[in-house]
Structure formats: structure tokens, C-alpha cells
MARMI-515675 format. One record per residue (C-alpha): residue number from 0; x, z, y. Coordinates in steps of 0.1 Angstrom, whole numbers, always signed. Example, Ala and Ser with C-alpha at 12.3 -4.5 7.8 and 13.67 -1.06 7.14 Angstrom:
# residues 2
(atom 0, (+123, +78, -45)),
(atom 1, (+137, +71, -11)),
***
This chain:
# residues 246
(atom 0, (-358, +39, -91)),
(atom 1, (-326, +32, -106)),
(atom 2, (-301, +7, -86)),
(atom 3, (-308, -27, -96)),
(atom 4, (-282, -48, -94)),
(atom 5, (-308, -83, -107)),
(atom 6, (-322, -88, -73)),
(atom 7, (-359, -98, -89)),
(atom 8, (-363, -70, -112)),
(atom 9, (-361, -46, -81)),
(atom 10, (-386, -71, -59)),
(atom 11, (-406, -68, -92)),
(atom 12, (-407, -31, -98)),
(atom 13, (-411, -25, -63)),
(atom 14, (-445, -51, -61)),
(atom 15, (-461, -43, -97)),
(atom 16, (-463, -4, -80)),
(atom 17, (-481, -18, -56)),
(atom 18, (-503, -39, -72)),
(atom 19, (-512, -11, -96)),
(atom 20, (-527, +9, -62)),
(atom 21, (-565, +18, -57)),
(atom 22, (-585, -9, -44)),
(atom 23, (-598, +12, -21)),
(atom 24, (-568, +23, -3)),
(atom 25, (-553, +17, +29)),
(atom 26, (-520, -11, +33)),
(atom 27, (-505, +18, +46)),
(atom 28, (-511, +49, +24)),
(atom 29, (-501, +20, -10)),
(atom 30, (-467, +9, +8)),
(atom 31, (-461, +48, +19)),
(atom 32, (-464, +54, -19)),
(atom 33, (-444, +24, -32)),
(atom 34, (-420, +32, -15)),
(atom 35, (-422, +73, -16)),
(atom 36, (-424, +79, +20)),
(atom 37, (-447, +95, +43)),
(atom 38, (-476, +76, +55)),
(atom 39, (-467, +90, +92)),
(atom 40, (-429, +82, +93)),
(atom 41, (-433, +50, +107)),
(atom 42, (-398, +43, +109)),
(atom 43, (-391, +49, +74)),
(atom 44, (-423, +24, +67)),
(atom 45, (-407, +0, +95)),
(atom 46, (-376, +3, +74)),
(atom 47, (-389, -2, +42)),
(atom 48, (-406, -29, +49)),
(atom 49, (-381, -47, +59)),
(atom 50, (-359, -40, +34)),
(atom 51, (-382, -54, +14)),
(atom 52, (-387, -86, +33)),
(atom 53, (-346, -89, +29)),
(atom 54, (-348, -85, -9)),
(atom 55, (-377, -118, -9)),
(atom 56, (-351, -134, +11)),
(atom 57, (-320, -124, -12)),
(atom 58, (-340, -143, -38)),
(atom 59, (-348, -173, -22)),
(atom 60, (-308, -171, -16)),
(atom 61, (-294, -163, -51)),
(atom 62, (-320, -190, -63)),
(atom 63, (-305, -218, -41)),
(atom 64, (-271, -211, -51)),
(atom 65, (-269, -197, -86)),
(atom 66, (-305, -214, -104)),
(atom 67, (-293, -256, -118)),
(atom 68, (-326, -282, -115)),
(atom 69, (-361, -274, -105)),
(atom 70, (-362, -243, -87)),
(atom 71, (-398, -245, -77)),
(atom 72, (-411, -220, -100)),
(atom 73, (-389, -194, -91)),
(atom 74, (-395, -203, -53)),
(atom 75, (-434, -204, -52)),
(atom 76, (-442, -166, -62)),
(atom 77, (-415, -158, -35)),
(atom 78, (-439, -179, -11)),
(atom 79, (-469, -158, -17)),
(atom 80, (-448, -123, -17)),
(atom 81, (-440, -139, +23)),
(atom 82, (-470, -142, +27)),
(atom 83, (-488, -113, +14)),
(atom 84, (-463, -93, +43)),
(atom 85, (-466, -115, +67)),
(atom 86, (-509, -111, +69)),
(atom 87, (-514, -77, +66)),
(atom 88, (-530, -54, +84)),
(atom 89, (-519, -25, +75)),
(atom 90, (-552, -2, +81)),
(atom 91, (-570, -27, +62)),
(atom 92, (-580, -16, +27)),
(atom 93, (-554, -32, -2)),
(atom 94, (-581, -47, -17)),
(atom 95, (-578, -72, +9)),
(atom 96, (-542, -82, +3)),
(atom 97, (-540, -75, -36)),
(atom 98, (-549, -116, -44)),
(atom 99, (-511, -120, -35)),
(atom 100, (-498, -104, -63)),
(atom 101, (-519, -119, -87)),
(atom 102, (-511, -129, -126)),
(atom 103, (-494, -166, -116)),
(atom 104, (-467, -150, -91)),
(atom 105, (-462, -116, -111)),
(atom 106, (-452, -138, -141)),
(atom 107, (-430, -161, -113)),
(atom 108, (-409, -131, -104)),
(atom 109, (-409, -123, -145)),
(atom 110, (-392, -158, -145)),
(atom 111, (-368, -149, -119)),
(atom 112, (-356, -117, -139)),
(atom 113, (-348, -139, -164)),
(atom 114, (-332, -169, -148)),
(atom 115, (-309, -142, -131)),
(atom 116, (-299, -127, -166)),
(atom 117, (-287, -162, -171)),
(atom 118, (-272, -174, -139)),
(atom 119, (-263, -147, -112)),
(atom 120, (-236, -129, -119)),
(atom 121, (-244, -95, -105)),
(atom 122, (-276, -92, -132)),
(atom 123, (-250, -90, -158)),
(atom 124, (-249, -51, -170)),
(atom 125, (-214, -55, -183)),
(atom 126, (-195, -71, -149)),
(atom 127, (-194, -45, -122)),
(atom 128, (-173, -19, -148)),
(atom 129, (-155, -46, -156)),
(atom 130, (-143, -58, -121)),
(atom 131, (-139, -23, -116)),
(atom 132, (-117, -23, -143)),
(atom 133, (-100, -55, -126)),
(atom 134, (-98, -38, -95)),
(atom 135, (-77, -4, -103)),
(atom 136, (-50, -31, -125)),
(atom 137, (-46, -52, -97)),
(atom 138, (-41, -20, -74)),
(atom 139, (-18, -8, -99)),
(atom 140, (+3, -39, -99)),
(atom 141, (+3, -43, -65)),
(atom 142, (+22, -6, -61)),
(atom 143, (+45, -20, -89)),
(atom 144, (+50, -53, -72)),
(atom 145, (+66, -30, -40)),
(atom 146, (+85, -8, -57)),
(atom 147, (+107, -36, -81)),
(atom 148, (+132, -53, -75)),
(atom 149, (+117, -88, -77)),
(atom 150, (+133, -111, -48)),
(atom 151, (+118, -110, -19)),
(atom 152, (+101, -140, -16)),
(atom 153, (+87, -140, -51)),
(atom 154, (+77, -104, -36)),
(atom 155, (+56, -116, -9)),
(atom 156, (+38, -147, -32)),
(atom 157, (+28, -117, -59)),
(atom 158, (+13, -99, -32)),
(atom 159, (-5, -124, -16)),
(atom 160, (-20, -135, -43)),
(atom 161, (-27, -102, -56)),
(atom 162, (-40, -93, -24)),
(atom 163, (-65, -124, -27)),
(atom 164, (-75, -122, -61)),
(atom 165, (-88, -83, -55)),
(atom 166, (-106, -100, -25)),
(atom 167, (-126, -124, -44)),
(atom 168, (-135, -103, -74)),
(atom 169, (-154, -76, -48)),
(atom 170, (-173, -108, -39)),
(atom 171, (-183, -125, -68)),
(atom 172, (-210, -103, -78)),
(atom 173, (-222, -111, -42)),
(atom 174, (-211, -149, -35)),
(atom 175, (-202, -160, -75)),
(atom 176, (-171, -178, -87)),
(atom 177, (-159, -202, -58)),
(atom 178, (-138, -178, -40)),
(atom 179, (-124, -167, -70)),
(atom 180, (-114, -199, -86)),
(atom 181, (-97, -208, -57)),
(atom 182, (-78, -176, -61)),
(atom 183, (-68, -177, -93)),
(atom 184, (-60, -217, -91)),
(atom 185, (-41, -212, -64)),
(atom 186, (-19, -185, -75)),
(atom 187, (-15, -205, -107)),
(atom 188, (-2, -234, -87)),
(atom 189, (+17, -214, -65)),
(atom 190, (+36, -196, -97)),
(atom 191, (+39, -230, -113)),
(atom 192, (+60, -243, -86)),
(atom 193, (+84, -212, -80)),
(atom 194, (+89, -212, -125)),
(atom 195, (+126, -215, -118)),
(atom 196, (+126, -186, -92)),
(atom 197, (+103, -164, -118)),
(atom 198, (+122, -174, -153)),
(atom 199, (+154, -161, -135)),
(atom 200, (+143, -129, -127)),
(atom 201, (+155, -99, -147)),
(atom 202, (+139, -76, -174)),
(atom 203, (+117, -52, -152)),
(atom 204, (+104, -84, -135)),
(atom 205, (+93, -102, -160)),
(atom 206, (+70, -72, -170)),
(atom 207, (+52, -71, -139)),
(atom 208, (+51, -109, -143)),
(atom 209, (+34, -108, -177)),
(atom 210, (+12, -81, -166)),
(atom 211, (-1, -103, -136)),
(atom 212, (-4, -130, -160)),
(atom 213, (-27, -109, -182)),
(atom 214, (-50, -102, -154)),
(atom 215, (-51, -142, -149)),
(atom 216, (-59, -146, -181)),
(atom 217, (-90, -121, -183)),
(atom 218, (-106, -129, -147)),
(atom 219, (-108, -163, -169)),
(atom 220, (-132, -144, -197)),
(atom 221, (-152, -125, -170)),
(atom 222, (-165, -156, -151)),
(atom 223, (-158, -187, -180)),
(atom 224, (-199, -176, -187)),
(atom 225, (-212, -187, -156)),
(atom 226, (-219, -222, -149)),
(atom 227, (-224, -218, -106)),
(atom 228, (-191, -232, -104)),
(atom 229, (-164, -252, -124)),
(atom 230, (-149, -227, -150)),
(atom 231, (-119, -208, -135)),
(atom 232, (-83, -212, -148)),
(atom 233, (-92, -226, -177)),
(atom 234, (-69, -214, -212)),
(atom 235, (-49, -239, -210)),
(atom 236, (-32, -237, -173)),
(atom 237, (-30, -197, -179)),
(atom 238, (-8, -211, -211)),
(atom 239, (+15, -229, -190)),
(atom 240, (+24, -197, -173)),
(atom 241, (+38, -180, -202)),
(atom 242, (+72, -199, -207)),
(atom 243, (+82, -184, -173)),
(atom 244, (+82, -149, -193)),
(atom 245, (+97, -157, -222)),
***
């Protein structure tokens, strides 16, 4: 199976396999084949198992933080799937078990995928390339942040806000936008209120300065579609930046 970054389409995938199983078979011998194992490696099936029970949990979790109003429907087919692992025997034949995955909470999980699409921001295709993307230009103007000639002290506020900014971008597919609106907020305070300091810096400087800047401005576009937390660093205070560069 491919890597999955929308956390229901894998809890999906991985429970439509097993629904699809023989009647007649054991718990056992239809999770060793879900999950491509041996029926005798009982720590891989311990393992598995497990991981699986962390991915119903994940969820619930990205459910509660990412899904706005009634979240009931996305919630009660995560019931049954705790259920259905936690009242199983697992030499018992599937047939026995199978009434958890019926119709209702299949198309509950179905709903998940969806609401995900919408609201968690590691289900979109297009972010992790373009963090990634994020990531190697911050890197990059980190190394030119050391080796220029900036003062020191606007030295050390570029690189601490550099340094924070990377931070919260390798968590937001993870955690959302909170960490990184405070990043980005803060560094745009922080800039705002050393413009003096920054406006009287020379040539080379100011091209660092309008290349940090330009990653302000497109963290903005990457997250300004997600609605978990107030829109980050809106147009208008990236705006205010640019008279410090021209």
C-alpha cells in the first residue's frame, strides 16, 4: 500500500481488506492477510495490530482538532472500528466480528476521507512538496544569513526566526497552523520594530532581506486554505514589510 498521508483513507483501505475476507476464516489468518504478514509471527501481528489501533486513535485526534461543528458522524464509525478490536477472539471465525464493519461505518470512514480533504492539512497532495520546497529556501537563507555582513544583532533576529519558522512548517502537516502563525507573526512583529535597523542596511542585505520576506509571503498561500486556525500573516502585514527594502 502506498503511504497515505489522509489518516482515514489508510484506516479505510486497511478495514475494507478485511471486510472483503471469507466468512469462514479465522480473526487471525484475515488480519495476517490484511496486513501481509505471517499468521505465526505473532509479533509482527502484535505490532500490527496495534498500529492499527493508533491510526483509530490518530482519527479521533485529527477530528477533534481539524473537523468545525458536529463531529459525531465522523466519531461513531471510529466507535465501532474500537470496538470490533477490542472483542475479538482472534481464533474465532471472522464471521463473528465482520457486523463491525458494516455499510453505516464503512460509509462513516468514507466521510472521514473527505472531511480530511477539506480540513487536515497533511490530506492535501500538493503540501508536503511544497514545505519541502519551503524547507531547502529557508536552509539556503539561513547559510546566507551567516555568511553576510548584516549587523550582528539583525544577524541573530534572522536566524532565530528562520530557525523557528523551519520548525513549525515540519509540524504543520502534523499539529496544523498554530505554531506556525505564531512564527510567522512573530517574526513580522519582530522585523517591524527593528525597520530602522533593516532600511539601513546595505545592498547585499537587503537581498537576503527581500528573500526572507518572499518566503513570508508564500508560507501565507500554503496555509491561508485552512480554516483550523486564524489565517497566517495575512497580505496586508507581509505588505508592510516591503518599505524596509526599498
Amino acid at each position: 500500500m502506498e503511504d497515505v498521508q489522509n489518516p482515514f483513507q489508510r484506516l479505510y483501505e486497511l478495514l475494507d481488506s478485511a471486510r472483503k475476507a471469507p466468512n469462514h476464516e479465522t480473526s487471525l489468518d484475515v488480519w495476517a492477510k490484511v496486513f501481509k504478514i505471517s499468521p505465526s509471527d505473532l509479533p509482527g501481528l502484535i505490532y500490527a495490530l496495534r498500529s492499527l489501533m493508533d491510526d483509530v486513535s490518530h482519527c479521533r485526534t485529527v477530528v477533534e482538532k481539524f473537523v468545525p461543528g458536529d463531529k459525531a458522524r465522523f466519531l461513531v464509525p471510529l466507535d465501532r472500528v474500537d470496538a470490533l478490536l477490542a472483542n475479538q477472539n482472534l481464533l474465532t471465525q471472522w464471521n463473528s466480528y465482520k457486523s463491525y464493519l458494516d455499510d453505516a461505518t464503512m460509509l462513516g470512514l468514507g466521510f472521514g476521507i473527505y472531511a480530511m480533504s477539506q480540513f487536515h492539512p497533511a490530506s492535501s497532495s500538493e503540501s508536503s512538496p511544497q514545505i519541502n520546497e519551503f524547507i531547502k529556501k529557508l536552509d539556503m537563507l539561513l547559510e546566507e544569513c551567516l555568511d553576510s555582513e548584516i549587523a550582528p544583532e539583525l544577524k541573530k533576529l534572522f536566524i532565530k526566526h528562520l530557525e523557528a519558522i523551519r520548525a513549525a512548517l515540519l509540524g504543520f502537516l502534523v499539529d496544523g497552523g498554530e505554531a506556525l502563525e505564531a512564527a510567522v507573526d512573530n517574526a513580522i512583529g519582530s522585523i517591524l520594530r527593528h525597520g530602522e535597523s533593516i532600511k539601513a542596511e546595505p545592498g547585499s542585505g537587503k537581498e537576503f532581506v527581500k528573500g526572507f520576506f518572499d518566503v513570508l509571503g508564500k508560507v501565507n498561500d500554503l496555509v491561508s486554505g485552512y480554516q483550523t486556525t486564524a489565517q497566517i500573516a495575512s497580505s496586508a502585514a507581509v505588505t508592510l514589510l516591503l518599505p524596509l527594502i526599498s
